[in-house]
N, C-alpha and C positions, 0 to 999 in steps of 0.2 A: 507587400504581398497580401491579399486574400485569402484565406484560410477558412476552411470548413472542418471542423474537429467533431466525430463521433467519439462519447464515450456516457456512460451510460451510469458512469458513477461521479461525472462531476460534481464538486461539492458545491453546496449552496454558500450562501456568504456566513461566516460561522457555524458554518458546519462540522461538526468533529471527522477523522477521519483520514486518509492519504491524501494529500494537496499537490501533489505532485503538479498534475496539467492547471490545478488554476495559478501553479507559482509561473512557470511556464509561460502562460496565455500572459499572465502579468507583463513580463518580460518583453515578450511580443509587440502585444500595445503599445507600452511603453516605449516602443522603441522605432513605435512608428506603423506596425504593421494593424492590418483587420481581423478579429478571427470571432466567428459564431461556430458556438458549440451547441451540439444536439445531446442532447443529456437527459437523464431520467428523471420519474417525479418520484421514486423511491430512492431512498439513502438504503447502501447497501446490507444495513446493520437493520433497516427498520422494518417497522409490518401493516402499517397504512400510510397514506398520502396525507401529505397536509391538508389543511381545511380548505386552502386557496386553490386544488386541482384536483377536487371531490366534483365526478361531473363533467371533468374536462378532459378531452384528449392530449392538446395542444394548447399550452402559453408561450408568452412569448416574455421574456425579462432581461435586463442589465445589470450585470454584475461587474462593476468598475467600467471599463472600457471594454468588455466582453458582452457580445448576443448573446444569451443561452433560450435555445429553444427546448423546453422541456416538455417534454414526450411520454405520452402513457405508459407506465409498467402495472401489469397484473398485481392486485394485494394478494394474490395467494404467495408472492413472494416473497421468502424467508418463514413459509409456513410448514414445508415440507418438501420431498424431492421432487416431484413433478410442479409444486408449485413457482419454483425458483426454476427449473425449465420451462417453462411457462412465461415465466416473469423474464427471460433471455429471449422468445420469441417474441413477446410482446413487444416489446422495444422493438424487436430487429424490425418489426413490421412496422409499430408509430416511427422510429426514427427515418426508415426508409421513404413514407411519404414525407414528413417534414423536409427533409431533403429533398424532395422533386417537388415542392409544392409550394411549403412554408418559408423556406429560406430564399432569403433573396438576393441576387446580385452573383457577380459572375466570378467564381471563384477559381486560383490559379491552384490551388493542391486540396484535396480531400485524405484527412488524416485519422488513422481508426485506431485507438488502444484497448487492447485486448488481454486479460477475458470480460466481458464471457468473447465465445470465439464466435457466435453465429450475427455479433454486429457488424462482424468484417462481411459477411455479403450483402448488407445494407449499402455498405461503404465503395463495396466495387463495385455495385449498379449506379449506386447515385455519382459517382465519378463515373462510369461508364456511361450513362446518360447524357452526361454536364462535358463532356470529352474532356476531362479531366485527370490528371495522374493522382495514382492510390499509393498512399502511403498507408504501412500497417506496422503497429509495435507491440511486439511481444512482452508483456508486463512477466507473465504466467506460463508455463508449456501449459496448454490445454488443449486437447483431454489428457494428457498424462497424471497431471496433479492431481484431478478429480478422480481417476482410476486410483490410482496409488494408495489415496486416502480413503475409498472405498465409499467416497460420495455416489458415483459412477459405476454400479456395474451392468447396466441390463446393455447387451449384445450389441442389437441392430443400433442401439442411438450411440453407441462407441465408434460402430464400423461408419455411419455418416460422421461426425464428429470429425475421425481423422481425414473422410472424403474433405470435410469443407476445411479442415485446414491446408491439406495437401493445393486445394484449388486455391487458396487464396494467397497460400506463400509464391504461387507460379503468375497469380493473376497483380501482384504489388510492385511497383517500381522500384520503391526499396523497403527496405524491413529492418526498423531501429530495432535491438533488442538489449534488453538491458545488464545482464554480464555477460560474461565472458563465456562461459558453461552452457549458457544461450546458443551462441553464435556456432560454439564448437556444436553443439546437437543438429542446428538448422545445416549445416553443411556438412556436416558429415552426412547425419542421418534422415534429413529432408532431404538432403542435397540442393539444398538452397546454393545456389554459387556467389561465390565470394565479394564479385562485384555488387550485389544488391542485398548486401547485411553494411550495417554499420551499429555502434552502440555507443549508445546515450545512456548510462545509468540512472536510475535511482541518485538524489544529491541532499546536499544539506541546505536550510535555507535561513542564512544567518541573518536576515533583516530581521525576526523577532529575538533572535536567539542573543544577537550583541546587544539589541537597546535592552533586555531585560538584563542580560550580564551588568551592564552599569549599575541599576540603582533598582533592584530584586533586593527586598529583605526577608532573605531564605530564614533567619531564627523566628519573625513574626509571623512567618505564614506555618510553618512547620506547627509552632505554638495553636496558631490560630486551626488548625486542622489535625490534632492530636497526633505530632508526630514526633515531637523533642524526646528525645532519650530513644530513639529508633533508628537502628540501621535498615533502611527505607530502600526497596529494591521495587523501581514501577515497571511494571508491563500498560505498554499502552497499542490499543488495536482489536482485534477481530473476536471476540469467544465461541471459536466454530471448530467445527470437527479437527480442520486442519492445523488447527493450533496446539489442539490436546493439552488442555491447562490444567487437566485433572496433575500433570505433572508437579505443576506448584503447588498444589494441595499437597501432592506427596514431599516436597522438598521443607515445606513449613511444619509438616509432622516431622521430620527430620529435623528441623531444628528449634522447637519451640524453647530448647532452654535459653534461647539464645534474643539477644534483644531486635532479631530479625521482622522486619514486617515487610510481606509483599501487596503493593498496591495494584490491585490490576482495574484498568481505567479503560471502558467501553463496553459494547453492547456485541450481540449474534444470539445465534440459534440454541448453545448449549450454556450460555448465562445462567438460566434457570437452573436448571440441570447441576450446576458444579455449585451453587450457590444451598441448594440443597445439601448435596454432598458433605462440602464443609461442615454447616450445620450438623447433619449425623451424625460427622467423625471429631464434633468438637474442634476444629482447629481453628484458633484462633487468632493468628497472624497472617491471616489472607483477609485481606479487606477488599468489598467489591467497590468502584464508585461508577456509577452512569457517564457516557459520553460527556463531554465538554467543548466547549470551544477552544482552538486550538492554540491560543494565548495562554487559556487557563491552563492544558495539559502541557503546555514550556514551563509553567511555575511549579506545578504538579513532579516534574522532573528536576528540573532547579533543584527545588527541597527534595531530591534523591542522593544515594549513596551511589546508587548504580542505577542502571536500565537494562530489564533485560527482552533478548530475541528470542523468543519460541516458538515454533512448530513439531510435528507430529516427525517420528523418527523413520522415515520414508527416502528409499534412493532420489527421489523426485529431485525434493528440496533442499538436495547439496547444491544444484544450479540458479539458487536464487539467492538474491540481496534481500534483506529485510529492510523494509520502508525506513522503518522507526530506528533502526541503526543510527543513521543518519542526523535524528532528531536530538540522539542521548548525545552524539560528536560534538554536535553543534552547542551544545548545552554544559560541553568539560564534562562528563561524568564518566567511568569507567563502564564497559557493556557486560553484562553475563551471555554471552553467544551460546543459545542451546538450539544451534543449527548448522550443522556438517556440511564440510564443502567449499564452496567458496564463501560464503559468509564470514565463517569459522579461518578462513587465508587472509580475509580483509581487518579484522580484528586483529589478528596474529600480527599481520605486516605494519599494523600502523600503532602494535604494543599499546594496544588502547583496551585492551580487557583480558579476560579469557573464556573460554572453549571450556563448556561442560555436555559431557555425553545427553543427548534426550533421553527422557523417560527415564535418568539413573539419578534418582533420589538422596544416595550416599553421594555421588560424584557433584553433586548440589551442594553437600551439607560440607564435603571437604573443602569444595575450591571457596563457599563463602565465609570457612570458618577461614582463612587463609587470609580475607580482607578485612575482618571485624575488626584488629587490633595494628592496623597497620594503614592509618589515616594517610601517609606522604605516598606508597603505592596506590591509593586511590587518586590522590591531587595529580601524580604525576601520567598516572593515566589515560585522565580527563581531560588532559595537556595535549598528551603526543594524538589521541582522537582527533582535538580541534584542530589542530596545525594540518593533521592528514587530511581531514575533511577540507579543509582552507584549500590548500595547493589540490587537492586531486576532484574531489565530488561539489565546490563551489555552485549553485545553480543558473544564476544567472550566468557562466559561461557557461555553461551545457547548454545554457537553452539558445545563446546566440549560436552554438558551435555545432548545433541540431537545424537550425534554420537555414543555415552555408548548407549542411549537407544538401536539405530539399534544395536550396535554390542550385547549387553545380548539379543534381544529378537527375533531376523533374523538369525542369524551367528552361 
């Protein structure tokens, strides 16, 4: 199969981040099929272009056995709100010519994952052009999320927003989405009908996570990075509104007696901002460190106690899986879920952590004083995760068991 993949947050090769579609694309290839991605020249964390696409609308590169045609996005992106709307048109527009123009060869499915949501009308022109079936995956509800969280309020760009999702869940052959809480909203309350949903979740990707489990020397890196004598809880991902990390600031003031240290490992919008904060407030069991590549954030985890899930305490966000879930499973570590819903069902069910309420500070300082001194709840934990993730979120089945779907219901 031929495969044309929009997504606009593909990652580069060592690029810190969610890997989802390039673990995916891996798979793919490898397995015999073709697939060029149209992708951005911003990483969704950053705030200029690399040196190599200063100047340039359009490149073209290889990433293992993957095209990626990477495509202008606006540097006002990640600057402010109209610039990160911006930086979502920009693309829609460069990916949409790449697509009619740049990419080459006759492709049998056009795949869109979303957000942002205005690259799906890129995706159903350039398959509508190419007579092509559209495939579209709901990663995110948008615009819901960005409402909720109060990224999104001015009027007229909400009341389009839900026009072009409305138009594009009607205009897609079928529509992957990724839980369950997904599927239930599209049908119910899209009325997406039932024949053209299917879900591919979120997964684990144990090709780095077993070879580093063998021969990983978690006391010398811990040593080598001042951690020994620390009960070590990493957050790895976004520092943006949506995530409200000011929360672990509150939870490490809540436990500074304690030999607690939270790592939070990545970049966004409000980094600055809460890095100050601490600062002010004195607290010093939050340690910031910059992105990394995503070998180094498995050892970064490795030498953790726990990992934990945070977002912003929003109805939204009970319908979503967190990425990074997946990564702590894969890695044996026990999760701190501070996200209601299903996320908060998925931990439960597979007794691989627990559930602490968001934004409740005390409800932090209980459930982790609860694992300080109770090392075999943690190992066993970390245990019943892996084995869950094993049997149910494995990726390379998802991603062959996502290709069946296109090829029985497009092809």
């Amino acid at each position: 199969m031929n495969i044309l993949l929009l997504h606009q947050y593909f990652l580069e090769e060592d690029d810190p981040g969610g890997s989802r579609w390039n673990e995916i694309t891996k798979v793919w290839t490898n397995a015999g099929h073709t697939v060029t991605v149209l992708a951005g020249m911003m990483h969704y964390n950053g705030h200029e272009k690399k040196e190599e696409y200063k100047g340039k609308h359009f490149l073209k590169k290889q990433q293992g056995n993957v095209i990626v045609w990477r495509c202008h996005v606006s540097e006002a992106y990640n600057k402010h709100f109209l610039g990160r709307l911006w930086g979502y048109f920009s693309f829609m527009f460069s990916s949409l010519y790449a697509g009619l123009f740049k990419a080459k060869g006759q492709f049998d499915v056009v795949i869109v994952t979303s957000p942002p949501l205005f690259v799906g009308v890129s995706g159903y022109l350039i398959a509508l052009f190419r007579k092509r079936p559209f495939v579209f995956e709901v990663r995110d509800l948008w615009p819901e999320s960005a409402i909720a969280t109060g990224v999104l309020t001015n009027k007229p760009i909400i009341k389009i927003a839900y026009w072009v999702e409305n138009f594009i869940y009607k205009k897609a052959k079928i529509i992957n989405v990724l839980t369950p809480a997904f599927y239930k909203t599209l049908n119910e309350k899209n009325k997406v009908p039932k024949y053209k949903l299917i879900q591919i979740p979120n997964a684990a990707d144990f090709s780095l996570s077993d070879t580093l489990l063998q021969n990983f020397d978690r006391e010398a890196f811990r040593e080598q990075h001042g951690l020994e004598n620390k009960f070590v809880i990493t957050y790895v991902g976004a520092h943006g509104v949506a995530n409200c990390l000011e929360q672990i600031l509150d939870a490490g003031d809540a436990l500074k007696d304690t030999p607690v240290l939270f790592l939070l490992i990545g970049q966004g919008m409000e980094k600055a901002r809460l890095q100050k904060l601490a600062a002010d407030r004195n607290i010093q069991n939050v340690r910031f460190l910059d992105s990394v590549p995503k070998a180094e954030v498995f050892r970064y985890i490795l030498a953790s106690d726990m990992g934990a899930s945070v977002l912003k305490k929003v109805d939204t966000f009970k319908t979503v899986y967190s990425n990074k879930t997946f990564d702590y499973m894969s890695c044996k570590i026990p999760i701190l879920m501070a996200i209601d819903g299903v996320s908060r069902e998925l931990v439960e069910s597979a007794k691989a952590g627990s559930y602490v309420e968001p934004e409740n500070a005390a409800e932090y300082s209980r459930i982790i004083r609860m694992y300080l001194n109770n090392k075999q709840r943690l190992i066993e934990e970390g245990e019943n995760g892996y084995k869950f993730a094993k049997e149910n979120f494995d990726r390379e089945v998802l991603a062959e068991k996502y290709i069946n779907y296109i090829n029985e219901r497009c092809l």
